[in-house]
N, C-alpha and C positions, 0 to 999 in steps of 0.2 A: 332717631335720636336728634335732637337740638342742641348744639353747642351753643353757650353765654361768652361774652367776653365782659367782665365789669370794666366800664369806662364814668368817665369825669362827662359833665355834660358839656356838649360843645357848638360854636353858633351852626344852622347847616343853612341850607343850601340857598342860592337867592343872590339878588343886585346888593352893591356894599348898604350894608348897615350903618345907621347912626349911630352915636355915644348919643343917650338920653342925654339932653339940654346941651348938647354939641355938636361940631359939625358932621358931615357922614364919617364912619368908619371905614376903611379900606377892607376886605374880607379877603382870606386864602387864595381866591378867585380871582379878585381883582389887582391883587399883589401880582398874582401869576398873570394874568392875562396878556400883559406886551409880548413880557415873554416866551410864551406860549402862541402867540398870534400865527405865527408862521411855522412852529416847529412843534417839537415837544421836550420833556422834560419829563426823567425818572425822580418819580416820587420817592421810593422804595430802594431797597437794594435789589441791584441785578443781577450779580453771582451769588451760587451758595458753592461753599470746595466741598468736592464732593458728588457734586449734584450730578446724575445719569438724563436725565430730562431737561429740557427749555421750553419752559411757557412763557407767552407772551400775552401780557393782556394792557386795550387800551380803557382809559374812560373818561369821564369830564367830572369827575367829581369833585369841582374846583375850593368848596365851601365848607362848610362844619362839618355837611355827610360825606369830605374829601377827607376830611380827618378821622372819623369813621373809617372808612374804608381801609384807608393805608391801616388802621391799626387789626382788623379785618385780616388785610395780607399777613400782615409782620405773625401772625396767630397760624393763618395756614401754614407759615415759612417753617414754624418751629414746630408742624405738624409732619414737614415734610419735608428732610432737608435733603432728601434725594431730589428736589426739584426746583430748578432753579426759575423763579418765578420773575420776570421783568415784568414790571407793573409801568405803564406811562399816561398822565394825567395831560388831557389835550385844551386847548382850551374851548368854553361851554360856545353851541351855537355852530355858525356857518364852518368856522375853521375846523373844529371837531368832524361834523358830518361831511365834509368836503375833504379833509383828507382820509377817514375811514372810505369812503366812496373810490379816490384815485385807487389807494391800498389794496382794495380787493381786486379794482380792473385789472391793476398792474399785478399780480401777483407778489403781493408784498405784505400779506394781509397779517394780523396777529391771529390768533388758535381763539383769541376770544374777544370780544368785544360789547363794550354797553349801547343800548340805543331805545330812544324815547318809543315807544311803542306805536306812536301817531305819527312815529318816520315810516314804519314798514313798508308802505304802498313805495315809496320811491326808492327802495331796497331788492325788497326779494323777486318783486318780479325783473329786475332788471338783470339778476341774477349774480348777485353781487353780497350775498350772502350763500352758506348751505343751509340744508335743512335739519333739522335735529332726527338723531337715530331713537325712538322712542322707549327701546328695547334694552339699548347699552343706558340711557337714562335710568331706566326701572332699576338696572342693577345697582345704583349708584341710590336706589330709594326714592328717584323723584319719578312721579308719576303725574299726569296731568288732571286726574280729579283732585288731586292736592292745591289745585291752584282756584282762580275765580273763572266760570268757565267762559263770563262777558269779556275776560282779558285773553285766554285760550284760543275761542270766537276770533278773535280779532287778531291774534299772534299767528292765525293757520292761513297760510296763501294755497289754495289747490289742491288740497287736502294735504297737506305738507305744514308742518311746526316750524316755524323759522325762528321763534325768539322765546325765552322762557322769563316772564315777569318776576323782578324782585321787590317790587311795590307797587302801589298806588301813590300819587302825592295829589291831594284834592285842594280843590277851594274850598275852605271852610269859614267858621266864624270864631275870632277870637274875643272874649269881654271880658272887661276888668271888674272882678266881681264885686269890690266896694262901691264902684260908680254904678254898679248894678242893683247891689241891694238899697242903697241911697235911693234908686229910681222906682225900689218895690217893684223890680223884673224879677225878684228870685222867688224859686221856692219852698216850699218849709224843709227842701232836703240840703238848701245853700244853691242849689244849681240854678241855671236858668228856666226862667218857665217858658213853657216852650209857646211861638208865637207864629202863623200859619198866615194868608194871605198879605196883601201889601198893604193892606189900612195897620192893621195889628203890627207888621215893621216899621213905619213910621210914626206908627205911635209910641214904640219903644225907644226908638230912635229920638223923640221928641222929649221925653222922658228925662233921658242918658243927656242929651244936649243942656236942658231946666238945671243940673247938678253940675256937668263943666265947666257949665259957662260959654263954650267957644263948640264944642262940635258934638255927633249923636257919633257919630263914625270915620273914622280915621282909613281916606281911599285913594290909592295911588292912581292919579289920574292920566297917569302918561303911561309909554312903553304901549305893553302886549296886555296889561290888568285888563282894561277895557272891554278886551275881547274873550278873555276868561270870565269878565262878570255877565257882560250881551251872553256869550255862550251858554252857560249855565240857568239864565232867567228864561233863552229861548227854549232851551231842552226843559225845562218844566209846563212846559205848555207843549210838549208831544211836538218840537217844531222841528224838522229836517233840512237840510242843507245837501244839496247832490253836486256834483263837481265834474260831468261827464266831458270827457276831451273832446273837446273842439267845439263844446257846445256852449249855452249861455250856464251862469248857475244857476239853479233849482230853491228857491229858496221863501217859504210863506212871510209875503211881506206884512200881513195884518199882525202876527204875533210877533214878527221881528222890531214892526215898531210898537207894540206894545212894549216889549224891552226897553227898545232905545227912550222910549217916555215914560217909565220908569225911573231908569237911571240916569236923565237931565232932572226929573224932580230933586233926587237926593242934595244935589249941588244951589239948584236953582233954590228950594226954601230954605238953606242954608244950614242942612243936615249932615252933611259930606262934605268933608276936604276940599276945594275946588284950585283948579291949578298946582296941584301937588305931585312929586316925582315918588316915587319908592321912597328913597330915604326917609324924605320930609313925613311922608306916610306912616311910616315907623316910629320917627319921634314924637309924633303928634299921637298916639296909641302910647305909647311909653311914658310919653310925658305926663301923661292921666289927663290929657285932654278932649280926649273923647271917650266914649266906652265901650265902643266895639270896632274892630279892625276885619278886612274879609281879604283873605289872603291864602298862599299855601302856604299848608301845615310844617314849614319847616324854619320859621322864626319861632320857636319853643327856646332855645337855650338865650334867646338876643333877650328876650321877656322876661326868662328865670334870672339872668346875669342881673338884669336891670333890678332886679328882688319887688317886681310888681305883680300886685297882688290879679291874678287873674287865672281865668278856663278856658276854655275850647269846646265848642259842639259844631257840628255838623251847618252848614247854608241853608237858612229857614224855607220853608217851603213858601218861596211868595207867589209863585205862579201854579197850583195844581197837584206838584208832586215834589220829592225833593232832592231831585237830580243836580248835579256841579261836576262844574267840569275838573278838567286833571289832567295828569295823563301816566305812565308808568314807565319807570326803569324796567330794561330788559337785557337779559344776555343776546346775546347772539354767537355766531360762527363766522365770522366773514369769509369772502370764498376764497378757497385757497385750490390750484390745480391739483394737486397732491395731497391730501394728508397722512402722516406719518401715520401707523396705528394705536402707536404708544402713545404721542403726543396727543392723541384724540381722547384717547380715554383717558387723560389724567384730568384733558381738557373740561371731561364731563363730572369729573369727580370734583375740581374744582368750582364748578359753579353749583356744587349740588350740596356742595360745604358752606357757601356762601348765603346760598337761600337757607339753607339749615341756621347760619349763624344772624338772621337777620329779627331776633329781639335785639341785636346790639343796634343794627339798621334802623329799627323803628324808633331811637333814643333822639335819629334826626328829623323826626315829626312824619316820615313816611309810613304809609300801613303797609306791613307785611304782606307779598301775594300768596307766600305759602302758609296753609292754613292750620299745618300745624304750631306754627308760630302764634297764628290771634288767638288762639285760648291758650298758650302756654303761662303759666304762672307769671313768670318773669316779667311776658310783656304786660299783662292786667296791669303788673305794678308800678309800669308808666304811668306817672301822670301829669300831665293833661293829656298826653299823645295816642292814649287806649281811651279814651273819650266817645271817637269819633269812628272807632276801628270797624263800623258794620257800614261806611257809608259805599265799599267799592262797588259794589254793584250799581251802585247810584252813580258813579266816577264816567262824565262822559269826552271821549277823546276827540279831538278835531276829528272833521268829516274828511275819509281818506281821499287823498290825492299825493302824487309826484311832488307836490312844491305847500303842504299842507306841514303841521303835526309842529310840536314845540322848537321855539329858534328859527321859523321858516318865513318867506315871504309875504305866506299868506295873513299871519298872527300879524306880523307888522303894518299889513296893509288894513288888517281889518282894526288894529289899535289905531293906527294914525286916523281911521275914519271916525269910531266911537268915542275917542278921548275931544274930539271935538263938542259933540254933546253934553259930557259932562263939562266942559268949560262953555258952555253955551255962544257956541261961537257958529255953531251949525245946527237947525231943526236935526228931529229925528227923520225926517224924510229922506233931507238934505245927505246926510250922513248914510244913512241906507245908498243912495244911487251913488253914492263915492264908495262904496263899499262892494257894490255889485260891478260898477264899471272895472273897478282894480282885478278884480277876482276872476271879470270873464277878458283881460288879457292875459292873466298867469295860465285861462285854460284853453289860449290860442297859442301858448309857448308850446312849443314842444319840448318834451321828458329830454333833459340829458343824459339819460342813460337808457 
């Protein structure tokens, strides 16, 4: 069975947003964020009277899909008011994964917990999670063929399940489909036609720019984008990344700077955004100044709110194949010395409601990992959001390590080196050996855990 919850659309998840032709907007996230810095803070209500049970669960759902969510809970509550569910939203990043992390050492853990999937490596083997019972799951309906098995793969440490995915959020491509059909990129079906290699991108792109006026593509040059777009161009060209402790990285430099001179083109012929942060990125897409934006999929409600007219498909295949990167929300169990038996299996029945309820999930631009959700009617009639919903297998996660995976040192070490390129401040070479020097001292640190 799939539970729906009808919801109003709402902005999700991501750095604050702009007001088109204003300055940024503060988001859920960012409102909360001081606040959150150091502690936490219940989103939801904590007591039910009544209630025989205490669940506790953490997440960082700071943004649209934070609104989501809580409305999520507020649904299981009135599902279940034998159970009193403490929900607490932590904030997104170091603070989040660093106090889950003390939490489980200390024994202080919650019964359930969210966590980016490209975190696991610095989790479960440290033992700082438990492993899921696959058996009491079944009973609950969720089975692991029901999910994607490249996320499965990657959720199992030692033959053991430690995390069960409740999405994908990919890098995709968004375009405003009047600057599009103006540029004769559509097809006789209104969609985009589809466009393969990197000559055919920047001819589109050059296209989309001829009708602006000012840009082909709307690219936030700073932060962690950088290394989501590198990521994604290198994984289409079959390219690997190894991360082995204490050793140097692994990494094909021929096709890594194939990327990296890629994406100082975009900038350099003055196709791309250049010196632009998140926000500016946004309004420069919204403002109908460019015609296509490459982002995650969860600026869907900022676009709809703006009432611009535009779609979404998938990251063109510029390099081979047409792999992007991502990466996916996941439950977990944090470890706890004890668990009650009651509180375990309410614990499993709760996340197994949540995946079940996740066409409401996919409204914040995330694809569903349970698959009875992507063919469910409901979700199809997302749209733009069911666009792109076959790309997960294509979804590729940081290359596992201890100090790797979304929010982590290594995404910041490899944007601060790439976003130098895109503002042509550094060769593609140049950028590459700043990007290797960084990476092979994070893999002379030693794991803190």
């Amino acid at each position: 069975m799939i539970w729906r919850l009808p919801l109003e659309e709402t902005m999700a998840d991501g750095p604050p947003r702009p007001t088109p032709g204003g300055p940024p907007r503060p988001t859920r996230r960012a409102v909360l964020g001081t606040a959150l810095a150091l502690g936490a803070i219940p989103l939801t209500g904590c007591g039910v009277t009544g209630a025989t049970t205490r669940l506790r669960y953490w997440n960082l759902f700071g943004g649209g899909d934070g609104v989501l969510m809580v409305k999520m809970l507020d649904d299981y509550r009135a599902r279940h008011p034998e159970i009193s569910l403490e929900a607490v939203t932590l904030a997104w990043g170091a603070p989040y994964y660093t106090k889950l992390a003390m939490a489980a050492a200390g024994g202080r853990a919650p019964d359930v917990g969210i966590l980016h999937l490209s975190r696991l490596a610095g989790y479960a083997p440290g033992h700082l999670l438990d492993p899921f019972d696959e058996k009491l799951l079944a009973e609950f309906g969720v089975t692991k063929d029901q999910l994607p098995p490249g996320l499965i793969e990657r959720a199992t440490v030692g033959g053991a399940l430690y995390a069960l995915p409740l999405d994908t959020h990919p890098f995709v491509m968004y375009y405003n489909t009047d600057i599009a059909g103006k540029a004769g990129l559509l097809g006789a079906d209104g969609r985009l036609a589809p466009m393969n290699g990197p000559d055919q991108v920047i001819d589109a792109l050059t296209k989309a720019k001829k009708v602006t006026g000012a840009y082909g593509l709307a690219l936030d040059n700073l932060d962690v984008m950088p290394w989501r777009l590198f990521w994604a161009l290198y994984r289409q060209q079959d390219g690997d990344i190894t991360l082995p402790t204490g050793a140097g990285i692994g990494i094909d430099d021929t096709k890594a700077l194939t990327a990296l001179t890629f994406m100082g083109r975009l900038t350099a012929e003055g196709l791309a955004t250049r010196d632009v942060d998140y926000p500016g990125a946004i309004a420069t897409f919204a403002g109908g100044k460019a015609g296509f934006h490459w982002n995650g999929g969860w600026e869907t409600a900022t676009f709809t709110t703006a009432k611009l007219p535009y779609s979404m498909t998938r990251l063109p295949a510029i390099f081979g194949n047409a792999r992007t990167s991502g990466d996916a929300h996941s439950f977990v169990l944090p470890h706890q010395r004890a668990r009650d038996p009651l509180t375990t299996r309410e614990s499993y029945r709760f996340i197994a409601e949540l995946l079940k309820y996740s066409v409401t999930w996919g409204r914040a631009g995330h694809v569903p990992a349970y698959q009875p959700v992507v063919t469910d009617p409901a979700y199809l009639a997302l749209k733009p959001q069911s666009e792109y919903r076959d790309v997960t297998p294509d979804v590729q996660l940081d290359p596992p390590a201890w100090f790797s995976g979304s929010g982590s040192d290594f995404e910041n070490q490899a944007g601060s080196a790439f976003q130098s390129v895109l503002a042509g401040t550094l060769t593609p070479q140049a950028a590459l050996t700043q990007f290797k020097s960084a990476v092979d001292k994070l893999l002379s640190t030693p794991s803190p855990v």
